[in-house]
Each structure stands twice: as structure tokens, then as C-alpha cells.
C-alpha positions as a Markdown table, in Angstrom:
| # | Residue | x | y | z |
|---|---|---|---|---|
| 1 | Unk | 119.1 | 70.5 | 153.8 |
| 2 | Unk | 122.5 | 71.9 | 154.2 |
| 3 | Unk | 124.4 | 69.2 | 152.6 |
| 4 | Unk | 125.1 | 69.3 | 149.2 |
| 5 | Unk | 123.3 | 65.8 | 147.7 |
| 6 | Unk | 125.5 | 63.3 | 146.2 |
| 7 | Unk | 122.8 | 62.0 | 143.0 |
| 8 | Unk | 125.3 | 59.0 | 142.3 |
| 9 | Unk | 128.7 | 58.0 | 141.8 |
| 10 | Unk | 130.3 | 55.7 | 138.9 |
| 11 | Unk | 133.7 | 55.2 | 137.3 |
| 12 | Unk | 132.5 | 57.2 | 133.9 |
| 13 | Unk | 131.1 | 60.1 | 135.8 |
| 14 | Unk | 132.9 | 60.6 | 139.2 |
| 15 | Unk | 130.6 | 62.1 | 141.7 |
| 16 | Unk | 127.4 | 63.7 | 140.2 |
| 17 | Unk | 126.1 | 66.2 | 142.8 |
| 18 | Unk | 122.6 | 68.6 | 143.1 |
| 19 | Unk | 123.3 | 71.1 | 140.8 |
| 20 | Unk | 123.9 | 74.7 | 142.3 |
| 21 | Unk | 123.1 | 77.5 | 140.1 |
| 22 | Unk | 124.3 | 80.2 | 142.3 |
| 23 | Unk | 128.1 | 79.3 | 142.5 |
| 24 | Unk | 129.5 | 79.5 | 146.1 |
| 25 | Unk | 128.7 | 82.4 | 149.2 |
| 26 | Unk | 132.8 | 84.0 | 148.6 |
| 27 | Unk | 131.8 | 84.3 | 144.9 |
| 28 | Unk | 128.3 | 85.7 | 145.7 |
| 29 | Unk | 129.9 | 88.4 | 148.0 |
| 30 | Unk | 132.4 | 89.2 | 146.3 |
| 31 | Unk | 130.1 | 89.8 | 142.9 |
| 32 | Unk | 132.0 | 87.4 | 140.9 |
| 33 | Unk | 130.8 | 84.8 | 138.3 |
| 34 | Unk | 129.8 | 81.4 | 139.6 |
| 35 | Unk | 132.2 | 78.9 | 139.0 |
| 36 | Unk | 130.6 | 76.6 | 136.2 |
| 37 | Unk | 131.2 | 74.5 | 133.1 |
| 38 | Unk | 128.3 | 76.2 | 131.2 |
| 39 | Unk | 128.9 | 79.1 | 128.7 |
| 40 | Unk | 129.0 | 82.6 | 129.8 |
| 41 | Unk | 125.5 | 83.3 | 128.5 |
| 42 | Unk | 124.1 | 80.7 | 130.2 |
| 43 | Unk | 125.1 | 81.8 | 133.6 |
| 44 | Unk | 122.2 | 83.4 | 136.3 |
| 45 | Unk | 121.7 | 87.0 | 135.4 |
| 46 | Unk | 123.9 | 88.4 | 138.2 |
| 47 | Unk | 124.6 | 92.1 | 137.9 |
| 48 | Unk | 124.9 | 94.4 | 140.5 |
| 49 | Unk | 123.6 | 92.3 | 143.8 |
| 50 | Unk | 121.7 | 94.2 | 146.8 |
| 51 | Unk | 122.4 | 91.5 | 149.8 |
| 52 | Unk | 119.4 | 92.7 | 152.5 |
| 53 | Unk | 120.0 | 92.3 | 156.0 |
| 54 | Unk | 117.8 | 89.4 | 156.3 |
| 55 | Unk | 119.6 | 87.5 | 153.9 |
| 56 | Unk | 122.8 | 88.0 | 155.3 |
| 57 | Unk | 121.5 | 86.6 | 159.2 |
| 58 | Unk | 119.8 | 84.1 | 156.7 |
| 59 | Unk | 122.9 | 82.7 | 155.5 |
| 60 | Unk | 125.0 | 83.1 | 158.7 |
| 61 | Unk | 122.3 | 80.8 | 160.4 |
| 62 | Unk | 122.7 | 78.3 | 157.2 |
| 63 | Unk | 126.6 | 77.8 | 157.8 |
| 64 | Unk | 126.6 | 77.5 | 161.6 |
| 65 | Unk | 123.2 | 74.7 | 161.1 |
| 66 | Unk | 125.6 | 73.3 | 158.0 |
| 67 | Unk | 128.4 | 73.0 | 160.9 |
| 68 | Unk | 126.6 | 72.4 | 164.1 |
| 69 | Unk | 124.9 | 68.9 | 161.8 |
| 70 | Unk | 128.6 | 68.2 | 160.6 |
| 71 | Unk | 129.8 | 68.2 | 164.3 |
| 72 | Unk | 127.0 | 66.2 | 165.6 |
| 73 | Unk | 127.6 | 63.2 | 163.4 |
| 74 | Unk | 131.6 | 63.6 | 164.0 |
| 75 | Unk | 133.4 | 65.4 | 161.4 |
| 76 | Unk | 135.1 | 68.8 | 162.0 |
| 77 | Unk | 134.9 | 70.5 | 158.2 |
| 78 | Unk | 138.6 | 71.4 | 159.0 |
| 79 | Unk | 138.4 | 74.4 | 156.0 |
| 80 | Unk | 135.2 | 76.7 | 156.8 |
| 81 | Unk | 135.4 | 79.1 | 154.7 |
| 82 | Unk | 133.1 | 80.9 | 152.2 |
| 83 | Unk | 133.6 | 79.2 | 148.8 |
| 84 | Unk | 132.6 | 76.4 | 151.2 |
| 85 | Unk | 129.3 | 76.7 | 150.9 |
| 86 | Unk | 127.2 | 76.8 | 147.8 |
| 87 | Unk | 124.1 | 78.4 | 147.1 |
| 88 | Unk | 121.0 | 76.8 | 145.8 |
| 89 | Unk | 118.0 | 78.1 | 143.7 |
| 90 | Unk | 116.6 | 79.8 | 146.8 |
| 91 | Unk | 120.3 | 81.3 | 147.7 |
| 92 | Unk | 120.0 | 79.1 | 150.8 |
| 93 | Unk | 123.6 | 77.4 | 151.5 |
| 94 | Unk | 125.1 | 73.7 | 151.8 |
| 95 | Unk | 128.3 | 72.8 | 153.0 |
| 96 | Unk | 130.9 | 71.1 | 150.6 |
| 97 | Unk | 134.4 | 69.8 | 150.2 |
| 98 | Unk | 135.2 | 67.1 | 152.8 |
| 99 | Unk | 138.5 | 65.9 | 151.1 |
| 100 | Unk | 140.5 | 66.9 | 154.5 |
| 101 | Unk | 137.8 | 66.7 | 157.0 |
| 102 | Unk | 138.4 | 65.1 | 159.9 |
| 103 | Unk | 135.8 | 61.8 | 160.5 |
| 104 | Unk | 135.6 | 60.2 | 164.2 |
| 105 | Unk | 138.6 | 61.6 | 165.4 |
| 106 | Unk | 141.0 | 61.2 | 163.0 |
| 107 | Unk | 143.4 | 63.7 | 161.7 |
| 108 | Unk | 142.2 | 65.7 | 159.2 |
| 109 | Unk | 144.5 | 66.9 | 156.2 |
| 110 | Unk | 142.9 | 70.2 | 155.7 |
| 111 | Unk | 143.7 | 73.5 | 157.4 |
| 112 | Unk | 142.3 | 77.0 | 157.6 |
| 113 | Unk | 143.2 | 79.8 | 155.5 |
| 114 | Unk | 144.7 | 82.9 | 157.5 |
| 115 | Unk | 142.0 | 84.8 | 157.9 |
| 116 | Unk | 139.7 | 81.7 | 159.3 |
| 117 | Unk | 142.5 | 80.2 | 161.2 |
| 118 | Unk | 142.7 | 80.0 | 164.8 |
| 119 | Unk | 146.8 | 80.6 | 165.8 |
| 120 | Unk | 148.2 | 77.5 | 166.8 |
| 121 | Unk | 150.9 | 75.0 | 166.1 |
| 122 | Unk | 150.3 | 74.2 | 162.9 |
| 123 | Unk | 150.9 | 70.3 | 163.0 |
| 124 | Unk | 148.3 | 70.8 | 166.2 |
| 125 | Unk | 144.7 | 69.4 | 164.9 |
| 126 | Unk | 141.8 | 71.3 | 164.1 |
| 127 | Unk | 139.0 | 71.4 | 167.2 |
| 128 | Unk | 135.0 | 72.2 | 168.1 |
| 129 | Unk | 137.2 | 75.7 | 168.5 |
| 130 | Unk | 139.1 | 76.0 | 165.6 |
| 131 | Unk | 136.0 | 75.5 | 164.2 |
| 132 | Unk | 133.8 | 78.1 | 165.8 |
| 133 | Unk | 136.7 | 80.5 | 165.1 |
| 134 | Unk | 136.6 | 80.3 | 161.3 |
| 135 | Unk | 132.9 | 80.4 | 161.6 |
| 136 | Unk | 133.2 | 82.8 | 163.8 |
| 137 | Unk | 135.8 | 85.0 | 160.9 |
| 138 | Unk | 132.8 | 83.0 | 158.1 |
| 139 | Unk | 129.7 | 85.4 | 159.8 |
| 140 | Unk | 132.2 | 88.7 | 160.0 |
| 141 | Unk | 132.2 | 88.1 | 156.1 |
| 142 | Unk | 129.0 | 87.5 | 155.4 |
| 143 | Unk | 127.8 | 90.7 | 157.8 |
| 144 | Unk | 130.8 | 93.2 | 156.7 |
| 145 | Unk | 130.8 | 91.6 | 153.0 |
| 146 | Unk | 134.4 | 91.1 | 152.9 |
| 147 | Unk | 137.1 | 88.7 | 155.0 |
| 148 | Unk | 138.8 | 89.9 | 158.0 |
| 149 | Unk | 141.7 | 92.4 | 157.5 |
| 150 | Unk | 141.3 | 91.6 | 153.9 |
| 151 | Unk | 144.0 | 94.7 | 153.1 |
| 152 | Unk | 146.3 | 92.9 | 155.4 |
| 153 | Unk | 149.7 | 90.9 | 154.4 |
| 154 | Unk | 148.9 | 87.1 | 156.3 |
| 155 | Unk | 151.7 | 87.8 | 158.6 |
| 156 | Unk | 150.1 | 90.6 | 159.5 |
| 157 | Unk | 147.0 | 89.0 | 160.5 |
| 158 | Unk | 148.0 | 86.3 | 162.2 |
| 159 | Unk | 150.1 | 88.6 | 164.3 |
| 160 | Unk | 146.9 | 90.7 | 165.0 |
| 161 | Unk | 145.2 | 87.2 | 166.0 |
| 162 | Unk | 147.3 | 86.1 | 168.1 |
| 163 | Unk | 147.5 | 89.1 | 170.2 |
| 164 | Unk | 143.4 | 88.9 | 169.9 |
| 165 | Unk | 143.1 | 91.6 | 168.1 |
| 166 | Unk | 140.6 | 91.6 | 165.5 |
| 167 | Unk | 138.4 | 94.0 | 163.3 |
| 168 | Unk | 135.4 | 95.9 | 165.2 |
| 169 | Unk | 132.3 | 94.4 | 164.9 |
| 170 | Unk | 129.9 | 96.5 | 166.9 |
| 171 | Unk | 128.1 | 98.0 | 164.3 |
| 172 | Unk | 127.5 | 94.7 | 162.4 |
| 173 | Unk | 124.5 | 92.3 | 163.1 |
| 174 | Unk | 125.9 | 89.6 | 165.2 |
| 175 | Unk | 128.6 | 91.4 | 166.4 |
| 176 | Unk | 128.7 | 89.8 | 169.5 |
| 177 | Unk | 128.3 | 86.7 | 168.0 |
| 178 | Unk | 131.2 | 86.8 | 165.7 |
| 179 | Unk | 133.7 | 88.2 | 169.3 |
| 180 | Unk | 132.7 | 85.0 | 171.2 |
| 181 | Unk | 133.8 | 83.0 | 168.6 |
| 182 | Unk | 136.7 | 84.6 | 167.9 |
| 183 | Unk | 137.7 | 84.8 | 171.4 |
| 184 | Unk | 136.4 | 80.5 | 172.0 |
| 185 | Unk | 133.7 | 81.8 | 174.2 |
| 186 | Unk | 131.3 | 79.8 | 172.2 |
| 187 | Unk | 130.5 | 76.3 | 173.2 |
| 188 | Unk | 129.1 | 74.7 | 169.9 |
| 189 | Unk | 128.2 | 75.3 | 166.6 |
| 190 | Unk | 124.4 | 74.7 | 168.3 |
| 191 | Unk | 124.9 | 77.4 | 170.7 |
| 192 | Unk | 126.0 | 79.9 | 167.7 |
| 193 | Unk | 122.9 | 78.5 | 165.5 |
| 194 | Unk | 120.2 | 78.8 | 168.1 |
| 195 | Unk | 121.5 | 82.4 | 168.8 |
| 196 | Unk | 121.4 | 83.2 | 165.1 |
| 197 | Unk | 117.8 | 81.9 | 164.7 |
| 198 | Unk | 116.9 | 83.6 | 167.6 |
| 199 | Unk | 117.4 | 87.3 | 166.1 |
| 200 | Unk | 116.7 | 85.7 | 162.2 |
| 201 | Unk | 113.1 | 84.8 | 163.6 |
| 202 | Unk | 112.9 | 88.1 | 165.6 |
């Protein structure tokens, strides 16, 4: 269930895939219109959106299930990031866009943007960690409702990362959560996902 479903494929058509009628989570948080082919007026009725609390440890759970399945099966996502997921009919997410993912081991062509982006060599391949720290910067944006350092120049940020010094998250749900990722003191996406539940179901 958090896979976006590929309906079929043909040379006329190109991929035709579940339709998703809430756009992506980094649209949805950020208030914008989904991305779509139809007409303005046919677009959900959006207006101003009240996220609740459940919601938000609803869809923090969703990504790190969407990436703990991706990483049992063998593929790092290699670009976990919000408009990377997509939002169905019951605002529940699905991972999308595998074009640089990395299958079985092989190099991956995709890459983190800043703000999900664990500092490294950047010809160095993404990891389990790499991974867990964009998911990590992925539940700071769902919780706080905007990226990490989003006022901050990239340089800037990196700088701060590197050095391990990130945004406070003691007053967001998950808090904790979101610092052992970002420091690779989580061991799986698994790990991440049962915590989540845990306190979702609580």
C-alpha cells in the first residue's frame, strides 16, 4: 500500500499509474496546488489546510513503511524527499520516482537535495544511512511543516551538517526520532517505522 500502482504500460500511453488526487506531501505542506493536467476548477477543494497531529505521525509512519519495504526488497530510493510521496484519496502516502534508485547494489544516479543529504563525497554512494538521514530531515518536515534551515543558503546548511548541527527538535513529536537519524544512530528504516507506530497507535 505504499507503492504507487503501475495500471499498465504501452508505447501510446507510457506508464499509466493509480491516480492521486491529492498531489504530493511537499505540495500538501507547503499549501500549494497539486500538480495535475486537469483544469484549475477541477482540482480538490484545498483552501486553507489544518494538518492534526495525528495526521502528521500518520504520514511520518507512511514514508519510513514506504522506505523500510523499498530496503527490504533491495533498492535504496536514493532521493527521499517530500514531493516523493504522493497522497491518495485518504491522504495516506506512496513512494514514487525510482529513475535513480539504486536496485541490488548498483549505483544509483540520484542524489539528495541539501537539506536531505547526509555530507559526504559526493561521487560516494547513497547507504541504509544516507537513507535514514533524509528520512530522518523527511519527518522534521512533516512535524515542523517546513524543511530543515529552510531560510538558509545550501552552503550554509551543509556547513551546519557537517559540524552536526541541526535545527531543535525537542518540542516536535518525534523529536528524538528525527536526532537519531540525523546523527545514523538508527539501524533501519524498520527500526524508525516500528518506533513511529508505536506512539501513532498510542
Amino acid at each position: 500500500p505504499r507503492l504507487l500502482q503501475m495500471i499498465r504500460y504501452s508505447r501510446d500511453e507510457g506508464l499509466v499509474l493509480e491516480y492521486m488526487p491529492n498531489g504530493n506531501l511537499g505540495f500538501y505542506l507547503r499549501g500549494e496546488e497539486p500538480m495535475t493536467r486537469l483544469e484549475p476548477h477541477l482540482w480538490p477543494e484545498r483552501g486553507a489546510v489544518e494538518i492534526s497531529p495525528v495526521q502528521r505521525l500518520q504520514w511520518a509512519c507512511d514514508a519510513a513503511e514506504g522506505l523500510k519495504v523499498l530496503h527490504e526488497h533491495g533498492v535504496l530510493h536514493c532521493d527521499v524527499r517530500s514531493d516523493n510521496f504522493m497522497l491518495d484519496e485518504e491522504l495516506r502516502l506512496k513512494i514514487i520516482d525510482f529513475e535513480g534508485s539504486s536496485f541490488d547494489g548498483a549505483k544509483g544516479s540520484a542524489m539528495e537535495s541539501t537539506r536531505y543529504f547526509l555530507p559526504r563525497p559526493r561521487e560516494e554512494m547513497s547507504t541504509v544511512m544516507t537513507e535514514l538521514f533524509a528520512l530522518g530531515s523527511l519527518v522534521y518536515e512533516i512535524m515542523a511543516g517546513k524543511q530543515p534551515y529552510v531560510e538558509l543558503e545550501d552552503e550554509e546548511v551543509t556547513d551546519l551538517y557537517t559540524r552536526k548541527r541541526f535545527p531543535p527538535v525537542d518540542h516536535l513529536p518525534c523529536g528524538d526520532i528525527i536526532m537519531k537519524c540525523w546523527l545514523s544512530e538508527a539501524n533501519s528504516a524498520e527500526d524508525v517505522y516500528n518506533s513511529i507506530k508505536a506512539r501513532l497507535e498510542n
